[in-house]
VEXZASE-402799 format. One record per residue (C-alpha): x, y, z. Coordinates in steps of 0.1 Angstrom, whole numbers, plus 5000, padded with zeros to 4 digits. Example, Ala and Ser with C-alpha at 12.3 -4.5 7.8 and 13.67 -1.06 7.14 Angstrom:
<pts>
512349555078 513749895071 
</pts>
This chain:
<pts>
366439570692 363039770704 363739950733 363339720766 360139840794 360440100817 361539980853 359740170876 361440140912 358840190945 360640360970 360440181000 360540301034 363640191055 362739971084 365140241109 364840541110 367440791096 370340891123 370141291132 373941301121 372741201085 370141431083 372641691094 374941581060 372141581039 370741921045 374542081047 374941981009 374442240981 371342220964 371442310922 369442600921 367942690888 366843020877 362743010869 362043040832 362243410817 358543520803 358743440764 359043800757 362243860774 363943480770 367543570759 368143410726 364743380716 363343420681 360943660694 363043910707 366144090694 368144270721 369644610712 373444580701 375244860725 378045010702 380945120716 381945430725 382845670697 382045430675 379345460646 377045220644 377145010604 375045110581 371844860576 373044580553 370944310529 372144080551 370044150584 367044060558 368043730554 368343620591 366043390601 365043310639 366643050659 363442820661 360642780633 357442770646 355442440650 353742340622 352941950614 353541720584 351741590557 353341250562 351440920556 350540690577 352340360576 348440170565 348240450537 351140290518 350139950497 353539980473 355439900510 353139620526 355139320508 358739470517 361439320536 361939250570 365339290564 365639650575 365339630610 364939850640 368439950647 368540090610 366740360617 368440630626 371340560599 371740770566 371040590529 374040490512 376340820513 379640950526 379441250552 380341580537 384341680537 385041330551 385641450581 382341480605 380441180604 382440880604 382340570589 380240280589 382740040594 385240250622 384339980646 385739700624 389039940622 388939990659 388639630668 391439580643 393939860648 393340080676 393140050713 389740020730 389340300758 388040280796 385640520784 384640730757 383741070754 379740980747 380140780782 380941080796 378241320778 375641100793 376541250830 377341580814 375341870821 375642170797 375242530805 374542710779 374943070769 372443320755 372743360715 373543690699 371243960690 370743970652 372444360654 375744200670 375843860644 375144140614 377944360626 379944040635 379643890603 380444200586 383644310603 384943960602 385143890639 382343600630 382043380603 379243130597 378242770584 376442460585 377042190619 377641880611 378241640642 380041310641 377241030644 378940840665 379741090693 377741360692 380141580714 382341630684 380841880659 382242090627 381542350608 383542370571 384542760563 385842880527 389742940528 390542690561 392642410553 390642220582 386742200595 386042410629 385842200656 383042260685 384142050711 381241940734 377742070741 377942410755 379842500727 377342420703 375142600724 371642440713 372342390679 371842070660 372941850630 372242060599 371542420613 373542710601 375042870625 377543160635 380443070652 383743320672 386943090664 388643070700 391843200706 394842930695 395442830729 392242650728 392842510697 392642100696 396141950691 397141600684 399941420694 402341300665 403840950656 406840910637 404940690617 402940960607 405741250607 406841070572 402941080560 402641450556 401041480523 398241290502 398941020474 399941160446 397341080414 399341220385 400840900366 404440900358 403340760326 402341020307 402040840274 399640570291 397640800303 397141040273 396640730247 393540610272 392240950274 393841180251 393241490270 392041770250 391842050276 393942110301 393742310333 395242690337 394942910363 391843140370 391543470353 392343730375 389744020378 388744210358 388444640369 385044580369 384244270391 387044460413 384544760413 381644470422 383244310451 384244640465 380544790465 379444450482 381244590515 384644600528 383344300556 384444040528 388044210524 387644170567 386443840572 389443690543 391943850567 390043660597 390043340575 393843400565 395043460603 393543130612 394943020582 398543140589 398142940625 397142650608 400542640586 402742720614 401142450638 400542160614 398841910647 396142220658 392942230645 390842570651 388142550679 384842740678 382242790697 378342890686 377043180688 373543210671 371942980652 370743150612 368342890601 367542510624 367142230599 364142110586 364241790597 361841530614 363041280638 362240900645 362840750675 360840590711 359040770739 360240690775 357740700806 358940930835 356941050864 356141410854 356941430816 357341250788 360341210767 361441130734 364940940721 365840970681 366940720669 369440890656 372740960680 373241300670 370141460685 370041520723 368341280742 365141340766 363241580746 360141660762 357041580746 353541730761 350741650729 350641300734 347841100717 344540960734 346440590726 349640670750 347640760779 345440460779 348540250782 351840470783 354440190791 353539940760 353340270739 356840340751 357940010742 356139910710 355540240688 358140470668 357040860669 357641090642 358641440664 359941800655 361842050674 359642320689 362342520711 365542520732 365842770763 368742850772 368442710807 366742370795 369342080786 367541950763 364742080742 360942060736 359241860705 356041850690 354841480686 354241500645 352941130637 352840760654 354440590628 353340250638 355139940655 358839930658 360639640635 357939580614 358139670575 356039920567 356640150596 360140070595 360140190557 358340530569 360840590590 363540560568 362340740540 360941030570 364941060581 366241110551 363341360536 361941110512 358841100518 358241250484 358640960468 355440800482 352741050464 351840940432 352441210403 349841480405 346941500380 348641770357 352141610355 350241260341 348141430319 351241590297 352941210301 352341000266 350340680262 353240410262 350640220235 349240500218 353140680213 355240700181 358540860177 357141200157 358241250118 360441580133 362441370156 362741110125 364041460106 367041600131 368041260145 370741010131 369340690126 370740390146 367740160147 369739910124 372839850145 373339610174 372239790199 371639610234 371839670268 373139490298 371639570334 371039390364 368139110359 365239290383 366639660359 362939790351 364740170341 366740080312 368140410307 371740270289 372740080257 375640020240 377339900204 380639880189 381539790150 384639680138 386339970113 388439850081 391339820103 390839520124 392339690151 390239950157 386539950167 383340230170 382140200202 379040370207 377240480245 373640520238 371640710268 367940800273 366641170257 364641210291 364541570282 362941510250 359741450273 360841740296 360242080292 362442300315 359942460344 356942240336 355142070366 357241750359 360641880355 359842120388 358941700405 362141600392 364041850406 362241810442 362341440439 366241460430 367041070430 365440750426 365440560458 366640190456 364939960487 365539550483 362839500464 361439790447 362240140433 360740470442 361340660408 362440990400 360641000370 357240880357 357440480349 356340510316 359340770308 361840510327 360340140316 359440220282 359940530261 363540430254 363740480215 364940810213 368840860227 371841090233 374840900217 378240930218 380340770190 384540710193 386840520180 388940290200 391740010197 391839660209 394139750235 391840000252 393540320243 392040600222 392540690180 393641030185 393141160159 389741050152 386341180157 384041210188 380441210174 377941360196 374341380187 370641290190 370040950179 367140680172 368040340181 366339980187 367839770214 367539470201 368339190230 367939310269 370839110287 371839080323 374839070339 374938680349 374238580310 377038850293 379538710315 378638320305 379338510264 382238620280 383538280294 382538100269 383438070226 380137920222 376238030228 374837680225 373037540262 372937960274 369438080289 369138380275 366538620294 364838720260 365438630225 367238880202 364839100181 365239260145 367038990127 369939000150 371338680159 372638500190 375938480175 376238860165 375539000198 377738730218 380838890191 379939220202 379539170238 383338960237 384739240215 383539510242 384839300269 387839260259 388639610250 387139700285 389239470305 392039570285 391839960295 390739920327 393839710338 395740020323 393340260341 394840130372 398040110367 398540470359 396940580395 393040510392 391940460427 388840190437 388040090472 384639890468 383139740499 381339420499 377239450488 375139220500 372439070477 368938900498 366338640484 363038710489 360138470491 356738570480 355438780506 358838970507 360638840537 364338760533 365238390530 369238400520 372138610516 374738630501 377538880489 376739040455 378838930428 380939140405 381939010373 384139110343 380339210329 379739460355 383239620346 382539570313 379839830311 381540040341 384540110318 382340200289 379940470313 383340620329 384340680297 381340840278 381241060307 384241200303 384141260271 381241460275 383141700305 385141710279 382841830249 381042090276 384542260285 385742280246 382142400231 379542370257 377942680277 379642930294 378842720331 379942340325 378942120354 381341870363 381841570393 385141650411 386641470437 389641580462 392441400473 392041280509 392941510539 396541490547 396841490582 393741190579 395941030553 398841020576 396840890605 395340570580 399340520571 400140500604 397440280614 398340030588 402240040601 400739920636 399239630614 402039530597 401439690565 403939970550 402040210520 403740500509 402740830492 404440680463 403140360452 399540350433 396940170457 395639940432 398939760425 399839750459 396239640470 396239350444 399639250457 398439250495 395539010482 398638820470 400238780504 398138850529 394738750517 391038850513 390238950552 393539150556 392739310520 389239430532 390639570568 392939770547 390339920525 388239980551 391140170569 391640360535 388540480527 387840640559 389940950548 388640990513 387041300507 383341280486 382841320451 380941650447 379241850420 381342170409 380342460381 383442530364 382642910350 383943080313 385842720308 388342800335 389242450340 391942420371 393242150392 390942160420 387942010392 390441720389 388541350397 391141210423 390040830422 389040850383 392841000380 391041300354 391441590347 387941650339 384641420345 380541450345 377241280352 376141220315 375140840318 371740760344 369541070338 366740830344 367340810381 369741130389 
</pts>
């Protein structure tokens, strides 16, 4: 809801007159006295000034290191945005009114790093469910709080801190939903750092890297145990006991080993990089050794200078005090009551219905040390609260999107081909394989513009077996590595999917219609899902012609049905294909999918979807209905088929790829977080053990208990999963920490999507 108007209270003069004994009280009470403001060449902890590291006695001072180069000042100075204005954007006038104010401040779809700092979007549906509500919580509390902060290092101390291991550093991330909990994740540690309250992150914000001291284990956070969770010490396992399941899905061609050890001369290399990393690994493996003996504590820190501040903007309201004005993000991580002094000609005219109406766009100028919250620098008015266009801006200004809004510059569409005028060239004809006269087709959702995936299968002599193709877009035929466009790609990162439109990645013209020219990957499969060993995995450049576009909604009425008579097809098929041929192909793909994927589970895949919700729109883009988006056998039908391509791929990189593969691993959940999400369900009546696969035991909960108590459970389940992540697996060293814990792999990529990732 916007944020109500500012109550301004007239003190009024009591009709008698105050007694002499209550005078007496009032002036015998201790008045807060604070320091005046050090000049800005002296302020301890400033960016401007370095104070001169005493060493001690008898003691040498370190040698200069690369590493003093690379520090950068607490605070960046002010500079302003290029960001739009909220009129300046006609792609955004039509949108939803879906996306309202309280939005704001929230993250696009994504888990917080490590699983451990940010929450989850649905812990207050957990808490209403399983736990206890408190008297008060701890962000009560912080809002009577007053900090006291301490001056940060000098740059000499955090260089010969970091160096001699007595200091280690990383990036903050603080929980979104309490703001006085904050951690930092450091190599070799079992657990994340915890800063517990304000003072101990000492001025430093979400997304700053920062040096921390670890505090002595008797400050360390402990947490009681249950004997619920005593039992819960370790994560699911995700190695099948079906062996022979899991290697006819898959069959598994590498498998993982242990890492090299090193070599004389990477010894020789680590050793002239300094002695401070063979210091700070005997740091690391104290803490560590604490860790193991005390399984409940979790290492405490405290900040100690700040490397590099984020460079982040923040949305949020103004509020009207008597002296100063001051600015609230949105977003719950950031202090509140920053003070604001460049305030536009607008504001003063009429500073309360400012307050109330507009959303600011401000950046962080500077924190003192004696200040308990810091200055900003009003950046941009963004325009109205809770209306579209300004609400848009600010999403896409939280999340450093903004990007997305400029068109392509000159240069970049001047190398892009005429969609009309372009013909696949006679080289490409020479070096590619030829597909253009098999059923090709694709099935996407019904508003899909980048069509960036295709599929086809054949049936082989043996009527058991089948050539499945996946057929994905050569983007990178129309890329050349460190032009203008493929230097936009890698800035732009993502496409960026609102209700009714997409901000693209990539050109239109490379996403909506240069589609001809493919990737492919070729395999042969049986009916019941599982893999022909011994047969070959064809990978190569391909030319193919989709001939028939489907959408989910009509492949799953082919699937349902034996028949194609009285089925509105979106678009006739193309090429001489027939109704008929491509219903057949879809029904054989679907039930080779289903097949496998009701394997895939049973041998200790994990899936813990949450409900999407899918809005009409009428003409002028405001929402009209609801509902909850459906998933069909159609959607798993082409699911199975990505998942799968994908790994094959991992696979083909690791056995004759480059020396670097990059592959998508994801860890098992935290065990002590594991233990606490068993022990919440045993309060609720539900028993899970490290033993049993979730999706079996899920289904049969659906069984008994129903949909709501099935969703609750998920919900409590997926807050300890850990985030899928990137990971360079170097010289083909393939171990078990690049393993895929809910895909149940050994080994798995991003080939399928290079349209929008």
């Amino acid at each position: 809801e916007p944020p109500q108007p500012a109550r301004i209270h007239a003190s009024v003069p009591s009709a008698a007159a105050p007694s002499v004994s209550n005078v007496d009280k009032k002036m015998k009470k201790k008045k807060k006295v604070i320091p005046p403001p050090p000049s800005s060449s002296t302020l301890p902890g400033d960016a401007n000034t370095i104070e001169p590291a005493v060493a001690p006695p008898n003691q040498k001072p370190p040698p200069p290191l690369e590493i003093e180069a690379k520090l950068k000042p607490a605070t960046k100075p002010r500079h302003r945005s290029n960001v739009p204005s909220a009129a300046s954007i006609p792609t955004l006038a039509n949108t939803t009114r879906s996306l309202v104010h309280d939005t704001l401040g929230q993250q696009l779809p994504s888990s917080p790093p490590h699983g451990g700092s940010g929450g989850d979007p649905h812990d207050d549906l957990n808490n209403a469910i399983a736990i206890p509500k408190k008297a008060k919580s701890r962000t009560d509390y912080a809002k009577k709080y007053t900090p006291e902060y301490e001056p940060h290092l000098a740059c000499e101390d955090v260089v010969r801190g970091l160096c001699d291991g007595s200091l280690v550093s990383g990036v903050l991330r603080v929980n979104k939903h309490n703001r006085m909990d904050a951690y930092v994740t450091i190599p070799g540690l079992d657990r994340d750092l915890f800063i517990d309250g304000l003072s101990r992150q000492n001025r430093a914000l979400d997304g700053d890297t920062v040096v921390l001291v670890v505090l002595p284990q008797t400050k360390w956070r402990t947490k009681s145990s249950s004997p619920a969770t005593s039992t819960a010490t370790s994560s699911p396992a995700y190695i099948s006991s079906d062996a022979e399941t899991l290697a006819a899905l898959w069959n598994p061609l590498v498998q993982p080993s242990q890492p090299p050890a090193a070599s004389p001369s990477s010894a020789r290399h680590e050793a002239d990089v300094g002695s401070g990393i063979d210091r700070l690994q005997v740091h690391v493996d104290a803490v560590q050794s604490h860790l193991k003996a005390g399984q409940k504590a979790q290492p405490t820190a405290s900040v100690v200078h700040i490397l590099e501040r984020a460079d982040v903007s923040y949305v949020g309201v103004v509020r009207v005090t008597k002296h100063v004005t001051l600015f609230d993000a949105l977003d719950k991580r950031l202090p509140r009551g920053m003070r604001i002094h460049n305030m536009p000609p607008e504001y003063h005219r009429n500073p309360h219905l400012f307050a109330t109406t507009m959303l600011c766009l401000v950046k962080l100028d500077q924190w003192a040390v004696h200040y308990k919250s810091p200055t900003g620098v009003l950046v941009q008015v963004l325009g109205p609260a809770s209306q579209v266009d300004s609400d848009l801006l600010a999403l896409l200004t939280t999340n450093s999107l903004l990007r997305h809004l400029e068109p392509f510059s000159p240069e970049i569409a001047a190398s892009l081909p005429v969609a009309t005028e372009w013909t696949i060239p006679q080289s490409e004809l020479d070096r590619r394989r030829d597909l253009r006269g098999w059923t090709v087709f694709s099935i996407d959702p019904s508003t899909a513009r980048d069509l960036d995936d295709a599929m086809s299968i054949r049936r082989l002599p043996d009527d058991d077996t089948f050539e499945v193709g996946v057929h994905i877009a050569d983007v990178s035929h129309f890329i050349v590595p460190g032009s203008a466009l493929d230097v936009e790609a890698q800035a732009r990162c993502t496409s960026v999917y609102f209700v009714n439109q997409v901000l693209p990645m990539l050109p239109r013209v490379l996403c909506e219609q240069l589609c001809s020219l493919n990737a492919s990957v070729l395999w042969h499969m049986r009916k019941d899902g599982t893999m022909v060993a011994d047969a070959p995995i064809w990978f190569g450049k391909t030319i193919i012609r989709s001939c028939c576009q489907l959408d989910y909604a009509t492949a799953q009425l082919l699937l349902d049905s034996s028949t194609t008579h009285d089925i509105a097809w979106p678009q006739p098929p193309t090429g001489g294909h027939s109704k008929q041929s491509i219903a057949t192909c879809v029904r054989q793909l679907g039930d080779i999918a289903m097949a496998r994927r009701r394997q895939r589970f049973a041998t200790g895949a994990v899936q813990l979807p949450r409900p999407k919700l899918s809005f009409q729109l009428d003409n002028d883009g405001n929402p009209v209905g609801m509902t909850e988006y459906p998933l069909r056998e159609s959607n798993y039908l082409v699911e199975e088929f990505m998942l799968l391509a994908n790994y094959l791929v991992a696979q083909q990189l690791l056995q004759h790829g480059p020396p670097c593969a990059l592959l998508r691993s994801h860890s098992p959940p935290d065990e002590t977080k594991w233990g606490n999400a068993l022990s919440q369900l045993d309060k609720m009546g539900v028993h899970l053990t490290n033993q049993q696969h979730l999706t079996p035991f899920l289904a049969q909960l659906e069984r008994e208990r129903g949909p709501v108590v099935l969703q609750t459970v998920r919900h409590v389940l997926t807050k300890p999963m850990a985030t899928a992540e990137y990971v360079v697996v170097e010289d083909r060293h393939l171990t078990d920490r690049h393993r895929h814990f809910a895909l149940n792999l050994p080994y798995y990529t991003h080939f399928t999507s290079p349209i929008r990732r």
